[in-house]
C-alpha positions in Angstrom: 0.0 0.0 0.0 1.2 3.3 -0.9 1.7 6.1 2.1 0.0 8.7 2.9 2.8 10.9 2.0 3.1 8.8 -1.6 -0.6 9.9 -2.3 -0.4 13.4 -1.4 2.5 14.0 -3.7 0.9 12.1 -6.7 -2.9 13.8 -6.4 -0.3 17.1 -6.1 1.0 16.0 -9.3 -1.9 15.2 -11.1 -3.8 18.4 -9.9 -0.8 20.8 -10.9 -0.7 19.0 -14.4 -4.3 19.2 -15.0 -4.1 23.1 -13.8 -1.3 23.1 -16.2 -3.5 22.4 -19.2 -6.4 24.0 -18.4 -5.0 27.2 -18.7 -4.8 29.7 -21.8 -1.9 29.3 -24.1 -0.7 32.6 -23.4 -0.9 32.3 -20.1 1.4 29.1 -19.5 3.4 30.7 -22.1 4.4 33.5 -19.5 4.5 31.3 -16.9 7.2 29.8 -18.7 9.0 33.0 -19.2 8.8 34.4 -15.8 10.4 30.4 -14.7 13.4 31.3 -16.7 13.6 34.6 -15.8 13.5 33.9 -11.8 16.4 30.7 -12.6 18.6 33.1 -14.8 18.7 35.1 -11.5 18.5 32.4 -8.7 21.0 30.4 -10.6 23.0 33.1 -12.2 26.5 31.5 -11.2 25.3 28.6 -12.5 23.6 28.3 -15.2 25.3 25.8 -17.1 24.2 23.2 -14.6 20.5 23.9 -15.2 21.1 25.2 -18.5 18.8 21.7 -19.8 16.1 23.3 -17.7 16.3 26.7 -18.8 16.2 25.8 -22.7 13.1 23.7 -21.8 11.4 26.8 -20.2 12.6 28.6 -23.0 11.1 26.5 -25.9 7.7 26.2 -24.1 7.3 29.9 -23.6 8.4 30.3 -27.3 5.8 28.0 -28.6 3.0 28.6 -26.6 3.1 32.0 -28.4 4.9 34.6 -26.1 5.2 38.0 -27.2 8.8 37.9 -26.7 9.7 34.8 -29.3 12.7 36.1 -30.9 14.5 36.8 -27.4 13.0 33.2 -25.8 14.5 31.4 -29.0 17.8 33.7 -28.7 17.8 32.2 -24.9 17.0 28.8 -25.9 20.1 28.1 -28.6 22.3 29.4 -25.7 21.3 27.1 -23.3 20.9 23.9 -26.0 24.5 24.0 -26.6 25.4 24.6 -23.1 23.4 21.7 -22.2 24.9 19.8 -25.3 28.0 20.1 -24.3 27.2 19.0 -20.5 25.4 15.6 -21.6 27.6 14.4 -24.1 30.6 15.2 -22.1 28.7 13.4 -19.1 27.8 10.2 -21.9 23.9 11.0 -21.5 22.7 9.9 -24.5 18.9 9.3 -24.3 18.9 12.6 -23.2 21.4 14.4 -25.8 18.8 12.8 -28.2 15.3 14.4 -26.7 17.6 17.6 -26.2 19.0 17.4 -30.1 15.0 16.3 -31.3 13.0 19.5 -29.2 16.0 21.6 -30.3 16.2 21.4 -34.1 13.2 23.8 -34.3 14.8 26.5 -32.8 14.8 29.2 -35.5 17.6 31.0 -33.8 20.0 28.9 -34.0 22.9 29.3 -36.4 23.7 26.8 -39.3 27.0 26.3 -37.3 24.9 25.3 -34.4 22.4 23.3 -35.9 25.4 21.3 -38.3 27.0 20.3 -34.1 23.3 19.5 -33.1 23.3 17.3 -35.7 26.6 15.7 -35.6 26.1 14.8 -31.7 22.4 13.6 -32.6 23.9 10.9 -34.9 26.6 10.4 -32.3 24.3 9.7 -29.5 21.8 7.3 -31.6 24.7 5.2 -32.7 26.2 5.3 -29.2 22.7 4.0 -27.8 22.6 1.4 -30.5 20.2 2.6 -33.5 22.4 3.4 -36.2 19.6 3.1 -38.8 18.1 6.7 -37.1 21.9 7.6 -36.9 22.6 7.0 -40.3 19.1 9.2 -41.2 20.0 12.1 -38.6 23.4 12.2 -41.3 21.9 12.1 -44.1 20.1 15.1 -43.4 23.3 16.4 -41.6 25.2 15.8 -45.1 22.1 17.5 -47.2 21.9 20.7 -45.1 26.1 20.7 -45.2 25.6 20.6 -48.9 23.4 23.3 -49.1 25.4 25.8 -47.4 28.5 25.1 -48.8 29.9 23.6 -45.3 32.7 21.3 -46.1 33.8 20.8 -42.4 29.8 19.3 -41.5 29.8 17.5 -45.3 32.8 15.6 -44.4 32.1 14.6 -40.9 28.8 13.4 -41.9 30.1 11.5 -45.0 32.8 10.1 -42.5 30.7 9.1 -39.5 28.1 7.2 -41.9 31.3 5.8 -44.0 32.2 4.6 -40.4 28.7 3.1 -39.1 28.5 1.3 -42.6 32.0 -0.2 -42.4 31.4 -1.4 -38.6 27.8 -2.5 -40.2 29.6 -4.8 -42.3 28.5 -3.0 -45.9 32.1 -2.3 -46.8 31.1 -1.4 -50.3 28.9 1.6 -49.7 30.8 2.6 -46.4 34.1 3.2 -49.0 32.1 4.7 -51.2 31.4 7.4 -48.6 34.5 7.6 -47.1 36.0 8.1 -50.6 34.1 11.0 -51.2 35.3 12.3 -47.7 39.0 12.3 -48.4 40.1 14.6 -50.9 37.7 17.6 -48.9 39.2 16.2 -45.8 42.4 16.7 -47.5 41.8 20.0 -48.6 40.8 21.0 -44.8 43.9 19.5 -43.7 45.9 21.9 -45.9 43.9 25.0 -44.8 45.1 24.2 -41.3 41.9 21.6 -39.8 43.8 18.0 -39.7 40.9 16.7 -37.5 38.5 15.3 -40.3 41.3 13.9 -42.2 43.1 12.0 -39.1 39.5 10.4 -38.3 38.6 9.6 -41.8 42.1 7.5 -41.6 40.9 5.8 -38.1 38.1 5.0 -39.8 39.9 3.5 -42.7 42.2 1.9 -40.3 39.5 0.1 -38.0 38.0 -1.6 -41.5 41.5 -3.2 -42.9 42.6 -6.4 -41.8 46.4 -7.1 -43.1 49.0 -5.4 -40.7 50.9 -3.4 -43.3 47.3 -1.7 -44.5 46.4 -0.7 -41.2 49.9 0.7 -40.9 50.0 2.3 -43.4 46.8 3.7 -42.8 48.0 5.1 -39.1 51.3 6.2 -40.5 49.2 8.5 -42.4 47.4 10.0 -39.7 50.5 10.5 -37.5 51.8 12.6 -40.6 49.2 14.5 -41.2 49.1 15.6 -37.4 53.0 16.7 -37.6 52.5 19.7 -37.3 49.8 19.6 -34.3 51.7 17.9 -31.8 49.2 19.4 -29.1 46.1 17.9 -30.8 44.0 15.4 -28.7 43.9 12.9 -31.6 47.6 12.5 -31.5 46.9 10.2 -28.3 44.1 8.3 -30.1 46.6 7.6 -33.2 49.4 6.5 -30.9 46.6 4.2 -28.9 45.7 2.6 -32.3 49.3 1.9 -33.4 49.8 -0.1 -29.7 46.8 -2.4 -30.4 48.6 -2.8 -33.8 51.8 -3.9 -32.2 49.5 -6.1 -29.9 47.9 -8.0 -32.9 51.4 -8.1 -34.5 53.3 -10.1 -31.1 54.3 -6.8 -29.7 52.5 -7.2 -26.3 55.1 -6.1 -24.5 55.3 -2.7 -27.1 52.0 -2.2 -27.1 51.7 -2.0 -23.3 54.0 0.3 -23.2 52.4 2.6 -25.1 49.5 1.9 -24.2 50.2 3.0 -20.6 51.6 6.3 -21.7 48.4 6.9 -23.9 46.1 6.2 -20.5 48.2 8.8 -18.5 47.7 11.3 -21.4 44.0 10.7 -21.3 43.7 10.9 -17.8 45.6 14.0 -17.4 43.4 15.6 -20.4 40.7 14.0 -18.3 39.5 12.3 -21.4 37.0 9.6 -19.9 35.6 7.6 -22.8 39.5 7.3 -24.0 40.5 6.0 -20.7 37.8 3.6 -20.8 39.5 2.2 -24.1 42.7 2.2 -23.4 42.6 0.2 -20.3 40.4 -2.4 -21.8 43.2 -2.4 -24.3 45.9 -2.8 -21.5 44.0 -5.6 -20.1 43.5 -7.1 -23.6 47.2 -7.0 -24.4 48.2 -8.4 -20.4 45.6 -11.1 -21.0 47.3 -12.6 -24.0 50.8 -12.7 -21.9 49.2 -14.6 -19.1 49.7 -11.4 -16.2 46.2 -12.8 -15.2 46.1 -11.0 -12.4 47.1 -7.5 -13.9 44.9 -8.0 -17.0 42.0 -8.2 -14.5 42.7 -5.1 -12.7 42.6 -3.0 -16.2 39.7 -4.4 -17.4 38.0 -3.7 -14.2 39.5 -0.3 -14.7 37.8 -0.2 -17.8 34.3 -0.9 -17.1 34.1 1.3 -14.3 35.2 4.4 -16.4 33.2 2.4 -19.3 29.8 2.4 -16.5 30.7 6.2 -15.8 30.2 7.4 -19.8 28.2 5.1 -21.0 30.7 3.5 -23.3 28.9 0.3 -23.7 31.1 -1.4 -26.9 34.4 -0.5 -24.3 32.1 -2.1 -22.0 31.4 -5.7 -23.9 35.2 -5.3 -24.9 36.6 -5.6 -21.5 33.8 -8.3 -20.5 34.3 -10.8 -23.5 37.7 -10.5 -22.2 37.5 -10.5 -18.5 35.1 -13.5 -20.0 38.3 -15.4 -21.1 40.3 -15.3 -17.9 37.4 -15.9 -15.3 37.2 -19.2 -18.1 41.0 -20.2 -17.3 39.9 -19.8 -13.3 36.8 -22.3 -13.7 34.7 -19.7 -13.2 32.5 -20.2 -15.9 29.0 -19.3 -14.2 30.4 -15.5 -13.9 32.0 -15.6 -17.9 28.6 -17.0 -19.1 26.9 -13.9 -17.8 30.0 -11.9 -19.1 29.6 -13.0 -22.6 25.9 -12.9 -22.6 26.2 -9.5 -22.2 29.2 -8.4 -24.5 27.2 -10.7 -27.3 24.1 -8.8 -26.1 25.6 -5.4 -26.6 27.5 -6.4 -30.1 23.9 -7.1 -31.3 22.4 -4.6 -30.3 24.8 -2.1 -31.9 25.3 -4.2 -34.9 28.7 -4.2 -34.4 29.5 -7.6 -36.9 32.8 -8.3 -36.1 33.1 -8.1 -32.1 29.9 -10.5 -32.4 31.6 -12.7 -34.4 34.5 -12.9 -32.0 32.4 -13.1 -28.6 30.3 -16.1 -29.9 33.8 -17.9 -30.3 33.9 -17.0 -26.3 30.2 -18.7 -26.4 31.6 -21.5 -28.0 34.5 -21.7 -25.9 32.5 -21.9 -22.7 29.7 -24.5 -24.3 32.9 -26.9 -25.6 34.4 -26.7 -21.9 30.5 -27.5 -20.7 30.7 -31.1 -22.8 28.3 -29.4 -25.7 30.4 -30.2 -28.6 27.3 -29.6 -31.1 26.2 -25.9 -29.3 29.8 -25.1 -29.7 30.0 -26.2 -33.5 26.7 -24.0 -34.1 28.4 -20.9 -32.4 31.6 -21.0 -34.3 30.2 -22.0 -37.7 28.0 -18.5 -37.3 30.9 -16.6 -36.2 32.8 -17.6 -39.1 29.7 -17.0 -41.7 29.6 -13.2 -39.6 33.3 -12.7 -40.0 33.0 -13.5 -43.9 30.1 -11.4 -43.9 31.6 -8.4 -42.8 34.4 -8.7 -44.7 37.1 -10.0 -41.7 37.5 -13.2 -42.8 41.0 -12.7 -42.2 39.9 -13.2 -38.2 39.1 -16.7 -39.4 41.7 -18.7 -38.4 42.4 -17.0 -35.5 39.5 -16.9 -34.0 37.9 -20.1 -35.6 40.6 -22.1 -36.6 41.6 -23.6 -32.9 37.8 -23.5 -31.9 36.9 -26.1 -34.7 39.8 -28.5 -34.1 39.4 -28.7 -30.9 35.8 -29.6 -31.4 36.6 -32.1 -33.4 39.0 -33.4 -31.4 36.3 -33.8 -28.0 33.8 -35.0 -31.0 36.3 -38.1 -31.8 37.4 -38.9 -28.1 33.3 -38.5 -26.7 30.2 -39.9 -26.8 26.6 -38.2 -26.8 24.2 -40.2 -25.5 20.4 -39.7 -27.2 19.0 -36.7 -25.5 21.3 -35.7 -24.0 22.9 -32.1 -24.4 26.7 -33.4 -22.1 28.8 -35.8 -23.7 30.7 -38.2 -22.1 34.2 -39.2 -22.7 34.7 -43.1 -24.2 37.1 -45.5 -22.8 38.0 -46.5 -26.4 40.3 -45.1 -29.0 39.0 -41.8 -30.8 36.7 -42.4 -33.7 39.7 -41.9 -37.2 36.7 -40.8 -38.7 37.9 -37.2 -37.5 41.4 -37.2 -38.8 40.7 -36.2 -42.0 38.4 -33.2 -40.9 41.5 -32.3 -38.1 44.3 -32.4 -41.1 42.4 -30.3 -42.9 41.8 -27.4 -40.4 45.2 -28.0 -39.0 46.8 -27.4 -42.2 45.2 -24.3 -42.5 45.9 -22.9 -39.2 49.8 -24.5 -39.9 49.7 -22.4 -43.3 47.9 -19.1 -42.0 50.3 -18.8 -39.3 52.9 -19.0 -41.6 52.0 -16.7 -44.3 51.6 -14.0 -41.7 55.0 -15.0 -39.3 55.1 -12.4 -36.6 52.2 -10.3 -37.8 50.0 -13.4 -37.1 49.7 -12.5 -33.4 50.1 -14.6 -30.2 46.7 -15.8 -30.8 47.6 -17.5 -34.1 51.0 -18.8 -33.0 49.4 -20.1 -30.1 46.2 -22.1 -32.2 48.6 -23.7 -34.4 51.0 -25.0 -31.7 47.5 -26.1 -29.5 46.6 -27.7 -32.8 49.6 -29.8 -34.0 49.8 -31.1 -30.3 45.8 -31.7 -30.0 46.4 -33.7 -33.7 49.1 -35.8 -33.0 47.6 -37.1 -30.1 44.4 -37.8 -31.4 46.7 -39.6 -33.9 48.7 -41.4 -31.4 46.1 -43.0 -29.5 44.2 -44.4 -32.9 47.3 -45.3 -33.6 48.5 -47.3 -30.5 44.2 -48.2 -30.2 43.8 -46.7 -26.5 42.0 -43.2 -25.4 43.2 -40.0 -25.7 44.3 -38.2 -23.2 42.1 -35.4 -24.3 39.1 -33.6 -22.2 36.6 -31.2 -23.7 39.0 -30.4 -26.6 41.8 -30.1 -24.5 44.8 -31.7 -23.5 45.4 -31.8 -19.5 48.1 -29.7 -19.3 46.5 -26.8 -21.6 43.9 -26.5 -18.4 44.7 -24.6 -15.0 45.1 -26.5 -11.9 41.5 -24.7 -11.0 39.9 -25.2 -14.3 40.5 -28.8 -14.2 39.0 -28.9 -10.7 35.8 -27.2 -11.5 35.3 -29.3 -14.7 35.7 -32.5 -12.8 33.3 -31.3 -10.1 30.7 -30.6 -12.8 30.7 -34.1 -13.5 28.1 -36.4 -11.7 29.0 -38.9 -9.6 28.6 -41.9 -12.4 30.7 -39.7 -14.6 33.3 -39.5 -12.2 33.2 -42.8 -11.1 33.4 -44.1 -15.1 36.3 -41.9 -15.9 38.5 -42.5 -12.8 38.0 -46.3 -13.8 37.8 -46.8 -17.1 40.4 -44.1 -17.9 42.8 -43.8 -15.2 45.3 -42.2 -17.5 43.0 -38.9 -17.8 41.5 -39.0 -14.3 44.9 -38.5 -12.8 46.2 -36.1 -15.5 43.2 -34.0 -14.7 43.2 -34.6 -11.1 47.2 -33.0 -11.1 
C-alpha cells in the first residue's frame, strides 16, 4: 500500500498538471518565461548546470506563443549548446537525443549550431545502438552541409556514416562514402583543420585487416598531425598503433604505449578514452598470461566504461574478463560476461566483435561437454566474420575452436537426449582425422604466411593444434584413449579449471572416468 505521503505527492501532481493544461496558451506561455527569468537570477552562477532546464522553459514559452519569441528562441540556442556540451561530455545519450530532437526547431539557432546539433544527434543514436536513425539524422546532416557550402559538417557526416556502414559490415557503400570524404578532408587538412582527415584514416584503419594496410593507414594519420603535436587525436593515433603492435606479437610494445596513452588521457581528463585504453591494456596483459594485472585493467575499464556510457568498451573488457574468469573455472560468472558483451554487439550491430564473442560462447559450451552448441556458435561466427568482410579473423578466431571440437567430438560420446557428452574408454573415432588435417593445415599455413604479424593468438592455435592432432593420432594409432578432455589436452587447463570441470561431472561420470580411464583422471586430477 502506498503512504500517505506517496498519495499526497501524486494527487499534487496530477492536480498541478491538470491546472497546467487548463489554462490559456498565453498564459502558460508567461509562466514559462517568468520560470526562466527567476532561474537566470537564482542560478545566475550557475547556469550551465540547469542550462537543460532553462532551454526547456525557453522553448515552451516560445511556442505557446509569447510575445517575446525572438529573445525566448535567442535564450534557448544558448542554453541547447550549453546543455549539449554537458550531456555528451557526461555520456547521457537518451537525453542528448530528446535535447537534439526538441532543439532542431529553434529558429535561432545558427547553421553552425544546428550542423553540431546534428553531428552529436547521430553520435548519441549510434552510441545507444540505433544506427539506422543515426545514419538518417546524417543524411540530413550531409544534405543541409551541402546546401550551405559547409565542407567541415559534409565531411564529418560523410565520415561518421562511412564509419557506421564499415562497422555494419557494408564495406562497399561505407568506402564509397568515405572516398568522397577524403580529398575535402584533405583540402581541410591543408587550410590548417587536420581533424577530419586523421579520423577519416581511423576510420579507414578500423575496417583493414592485413597489418601493413592498417599501418600504413595510421602512419598517415601521424603525418598529417606533424604539425599539431598538441592535438588530442595524437593520443588516439598513438593508442591505435599499440593495439597494432598487440595483434602483430608486440604485447610487451603495445603495453607500453598503451600505458603512456592512458596517462595522457587521464591528465586531459579524457573519460571515454580511458575507458578504451585500459580495456586495451588488459587485452594485451591477458594474451601474456599477467592474469592478475589484465583483471585489474579491465575492471578499470568498465568502471570508467559504466561512468560514460561506453557500452562497446564495455562488452570489450567483459568478453575479455570473460576469457580469464574461463581459465579460473569460473564459468557461471563468464557465461553472464559474454551474454552481455554478445548482447551489446547485437544490439549495436557491431558484426565483427559479435563474431568474435560467440567464439567465447563457443569456448564456454565446448568446456561445458556441448560439442554440437559449440559447432553451431563457431560456424555462425565464421559466416559473420565472412560477412563483414574480416574473414582474415578466421583462423584465429575459428581455426583452434573447430579443431578442438573435433578433437572432443572423436574422443566423446553423446548419449540420445542428452545435451553433455561423455568421454569413451576406447580409442577416438579416425573418422575425425581427416576433418582435423584439414583445419590444421590451414591454421599451420595461415600462421605462416603472416609469421610475426599473425599474433600470439595464431601462434598459439597452431601449436595447441599440431599437439591436440598428433595425439588424437597417437592414440588411434596405438588403439587406447586420448588423453584429451573437452578439446583439450590436460596440461592446456589450469590446476582450477581442471578442478571445477571435474566437479561438474556427476557422480557416475566420475566414477566411469576414474576407472575406465585412469590415465585422464589423474592427469586431470594433477
Amino acid at each position: 500500500m502506498p503512504s500517505a505521503e506517496e498519495i499526497y505527492l501524486f494527487r499534487h501532481a496530477a492536480y498541478r498538471d491538470v491546472a497546467y493544461r487548463l489554462q490559456l496558451p498565453s498564459d502558460r506561455a508567461e509562466l514559462h518565461a517568468l520560470a526562466l527569468e527567476i532561474m537566470e537570477q537564482v542560478f545566475q552562477f550557475d547556469l550551465d548546470t540547469f542550462a537543460y532546464e532553462l532551454a526547456e522553459h525557453a522553448r515552451f514559452a516560445r511556442e505557446q506563443g509569447s510575445p517575446d519569441s525572438a529573445r525566448l528562441a535567442a535564450s534557448e540556442a544558448g542554453y541547447v549548446m550549453t546543455a549539449l556540451t554537458r550531456t555528451v561530455g557526461r555520456a547521457q545519450w537518451e537525453i542528448v537525443v530528446t535535447l537534439c530532437e526538441q532543439a532542431r526547431p529553434c529558429p535561432a539557432l545558427s547553421h553552425k549550431q544546428l550542423i553540431t546539433l546534428m553531428r552529436e544527434h547521430g553520435r548519441a543514436l549510434r552510441e545507444l545502438g540505433r544506427v539506422q536513425d543515426a545514419l538518417e539524422v546524417l543524411r540530413v546532416m550531409m544534405e543541409r552541409a551541402r546546401e550551405f557550402g559547409d565542407v567541415t559538417g559534409l565531411v564529418s557526416a560523410l565520415s561518421e556514416s562511412g564509419s557506421i556502414l564499415l562497422w555494419k559490415g557494408d564495406r562497399e557503400q561505407g568506402n564509397v562514402l568515405l572516398e568522397e570524404a577524403e580529398p575535402l578532408a584533405e583540402q581541410l587538412a591543408r587550410d590548417g583543420n587536420p581533424d577530419q582527415l586523421v579520423m577519416l584514416c581511423l576510420h579507414r584503419a578500423h575496417a583493414l585487416t592485413e597489418f601493413h594496410e592498417v599501418e600504413a593507414m595510421l602512419t598517415r594519420a601521424m603525418d598529417v598531425l606533424a604539425d599539431h603535436p598538441d592535438s588530442h587525436l595524437v593520443g588516439v593515433v598513438k593508442g591505435n598503433f599499440a593495439n597494432l603492435y598487440g595483434s602483430a606479437g608486440r604485447h610487451e610494445e603495445a603495453i607500453a604505449e598503451l600505458e603512456v596513452v592512458l596517462a595522457e588521457f587521464m591528465r586531459r581528463g579524457e573519460t571515454r578514452n580511458t575507458s578504451i585504453a585500459w580495456a586495451n591494456i588488459g587485452r594485451q596483459r591477458l594474451l601474456l598470461g599477467r592474469n592478475e594485472e589484465a583483471e585489474e585493467a579491465l575492471g578499470q575499464s568498465m568502471l570508467v566504461a559504466a561512468e560514460v556510457g561506453n557500452t562497446r568498451t564495455e562488452a570489450f573488457a567483459r568478453a575479455n574478463l570473460a576469457t580469464l574468469q574461463m581459465r579460473r573455472g569460473a564459468l557461471e560468472q563468464a557465461a553472464q560476461n559474454i551474454a552481455r558483451a554478445i548482447q551489446i554487439a547485437r544490439d549495436y550491430e557491431l558484426i565483427t566483435y559479435h563474431a568474435s564473442y560467440l567464439c567465447n560462447e563457443a569456448e564456454l559450451q565446448l568446456l561445458r561437454g556441448h560439442e554440437r552448441e559449440a559447432q553451431e556458435l563457431v560456424e555462425r561466427a565464421r559466416a559473420e566474420f565472412m560477412a563483414s568482410g574480416a574473414e582474415a579473423f578466421v583462423a584465429e578466431y575459428c581455426g583452434i575452436l573447430r579443431l578442438r571440437i573435433a578433437a572432443s567430438l572423436a574422443s566423446s560420446t553423446l548419449a540420445p537426449g542428452r545435451a553433455t557428452s561423455t568421454i569413451k574408454p576406447a580409442p577416438p573415432s579416425p573418422m575425425w582425422l581427416p576433418v582435423m588435417r584439414e583445419i590444421q593445415t590451414q591454421l599451420h599455413r595461415t600462421h605462416e604466411t603472416k609469421g610475426n604479424r599473425g599474433g600470439i593468438l595464431l601462434e598459439q592455435g597452431a601449436k595447441a593444434g599440431a599437439d591436440l592432432l598428433a595425439e588424437i593420432e597417437a592414440a588411434v594409432r596405438e588403439q587406447r584413449p586420448a588423453l584429451v578432455f573437452r578439446g583439450h589436452l590436460p596440461d592446456e587447463l589450469r590446476p582450477e579449471l581442471r578442478a571445477r570441470l571435474l566437479n561438474q561431472l556427476t557422480e557416475g561420470e566420475a566414477a566411469a572416468l576414474r576407472t575406465l580411464h585412469p590415465t585422464l583422471w589423474n592427469a586431470l586430477s594433477s
